[in-house]
C-alpha positions in Angstrom: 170.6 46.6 160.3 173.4 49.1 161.8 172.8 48.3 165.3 172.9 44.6 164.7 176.1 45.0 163.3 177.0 47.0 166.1 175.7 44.7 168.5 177.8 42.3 166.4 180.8 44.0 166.4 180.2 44.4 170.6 180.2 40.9 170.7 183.3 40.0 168.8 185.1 42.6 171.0 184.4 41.1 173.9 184.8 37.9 172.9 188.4 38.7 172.1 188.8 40.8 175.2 187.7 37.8 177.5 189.5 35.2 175.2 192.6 37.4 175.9 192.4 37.7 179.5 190.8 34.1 180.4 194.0 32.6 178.4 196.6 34.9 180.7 194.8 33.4 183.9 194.7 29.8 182.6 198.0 30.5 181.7 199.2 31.8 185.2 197.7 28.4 186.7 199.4 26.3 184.4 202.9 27.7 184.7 203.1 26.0 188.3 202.9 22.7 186.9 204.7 23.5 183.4 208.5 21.8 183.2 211.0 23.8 184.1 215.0 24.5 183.1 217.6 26.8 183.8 217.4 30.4 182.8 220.4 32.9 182.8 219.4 36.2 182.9 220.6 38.3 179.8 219.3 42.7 181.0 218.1 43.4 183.9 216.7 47.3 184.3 214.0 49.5 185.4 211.9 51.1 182.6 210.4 54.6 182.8 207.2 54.9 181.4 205.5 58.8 181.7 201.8 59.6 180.7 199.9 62.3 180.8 197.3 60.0 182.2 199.1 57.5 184.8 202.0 60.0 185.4 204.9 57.8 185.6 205.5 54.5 186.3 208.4 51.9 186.7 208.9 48.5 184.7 210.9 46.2 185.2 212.7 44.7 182.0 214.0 41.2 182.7 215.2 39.4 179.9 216.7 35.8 180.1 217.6 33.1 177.9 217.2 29.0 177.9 217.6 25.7 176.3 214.4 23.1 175.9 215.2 19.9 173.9 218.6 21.7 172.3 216.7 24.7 170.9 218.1 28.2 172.8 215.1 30.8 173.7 214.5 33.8 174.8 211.9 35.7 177.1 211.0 38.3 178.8 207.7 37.4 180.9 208.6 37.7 184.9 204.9 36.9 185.7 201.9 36.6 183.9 200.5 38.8 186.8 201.9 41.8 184.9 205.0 44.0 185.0 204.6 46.9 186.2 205.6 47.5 190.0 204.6 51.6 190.0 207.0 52.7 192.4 210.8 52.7 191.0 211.3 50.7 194.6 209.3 48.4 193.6 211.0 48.1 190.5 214.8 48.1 191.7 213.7 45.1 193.8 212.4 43.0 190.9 215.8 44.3 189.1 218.3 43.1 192.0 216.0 39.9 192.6 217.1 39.1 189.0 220.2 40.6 188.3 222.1 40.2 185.3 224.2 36.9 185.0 222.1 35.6 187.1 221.0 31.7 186.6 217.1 30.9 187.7 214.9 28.2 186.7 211.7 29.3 184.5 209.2 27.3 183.5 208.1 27.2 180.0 205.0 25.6 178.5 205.4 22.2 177.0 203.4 22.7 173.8 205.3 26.1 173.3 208.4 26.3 174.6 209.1 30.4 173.8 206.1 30.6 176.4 207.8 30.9 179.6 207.7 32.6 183.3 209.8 32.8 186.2 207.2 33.4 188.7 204.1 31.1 188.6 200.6 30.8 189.6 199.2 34.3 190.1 197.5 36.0 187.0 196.9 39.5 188.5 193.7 41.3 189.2 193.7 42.9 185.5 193.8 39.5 184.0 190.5 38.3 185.8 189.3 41.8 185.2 190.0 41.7 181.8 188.0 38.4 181.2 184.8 39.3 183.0 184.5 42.7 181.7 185.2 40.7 177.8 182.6 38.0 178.6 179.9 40.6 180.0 180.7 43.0 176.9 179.9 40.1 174.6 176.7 38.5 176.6 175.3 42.3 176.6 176.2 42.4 172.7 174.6 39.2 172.3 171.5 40.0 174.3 171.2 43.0 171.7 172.0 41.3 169.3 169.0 38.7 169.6 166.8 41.3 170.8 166.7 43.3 167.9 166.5 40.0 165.8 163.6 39.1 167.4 161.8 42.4 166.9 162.7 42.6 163.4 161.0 38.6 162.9 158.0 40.4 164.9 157.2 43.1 162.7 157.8 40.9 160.1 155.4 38.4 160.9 152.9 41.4 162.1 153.3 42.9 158.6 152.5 39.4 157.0 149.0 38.8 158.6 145.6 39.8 156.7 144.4 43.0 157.8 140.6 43.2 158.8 138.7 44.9 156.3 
């Protein structure tokens, strides 16, 4: 019974893992079409992030603010491609592209308005990453999952017949 909760749990992991990332690339693809308004851009900096792991790395933090339909929001999503640009380069270009009191159309999504992007249509190799490696995760739990079922309603069955005498 543990491993078929195991399996189980495999499953619901991976399910959420590709749910998460198959929703940032539908997401990405959508923006491009998504209504768009004028944003003015509130911070504009370059984050240092150090781990032991990665090292360091540069962010950049873009914040902006907009109006839909007389409500203000605000955001912070540049792309749903992901924020981090590794090199501070990198990052001081994103900063200067957006530059604080800066005015730049984003596009928000309809249904959701505190959704919203400045840069559309690309997802990022993590996103598509993200939702293959959820969605084979799950199918592997799954196939485990059923497996082990399946067994168990053998030997069940084989434990059920007559025995010769």
């Amino acid at each position: 019974m543990m491993k078929v909760m195991m399996a189980g749990l495999m499953m619901l992991v991976g399910a959420t893992l590709a749910f998460g990332g198959a929703r940032t690339v539908v997401r990405a693809h959508q923006s491009a079409s998504w209504p768009t308004t004028e944003a003015t851009i509130t911070s504009s900096s370059v984050e240092t992030i150090r781990s032991r792991r990665a090292g360091v790395r540069f962010h950049p933090e873009v914040r902006y603010q907009y109006t839909v339909a007389g409500t203000p929001y605000s955001a912070s999503t540049i792309s749903f491609a992901g924020g981090d640009a590794g090199s501070l380069t990198d990052a001081q270009r994103v900063t200067h592209h957006y530059a604080s009191g800066s005015h730049v159309p984003v596009h928000y999504e309809p249904a959701d308005p505190s959704v919203a992007t400045i840069e559309v249509g690309n997802a990022g190799i993590a996103s598509y990453v993200l939702a293959l490696a959820g969605a084979m995760l799950a199918v592997i739990g799954g196939w485990g999952m059923w497996d082990m079922l399946r067994a168990e309603r053998r030997e069940k069955q084989r434990r059920q017949r007559p025995q010769p005498a």
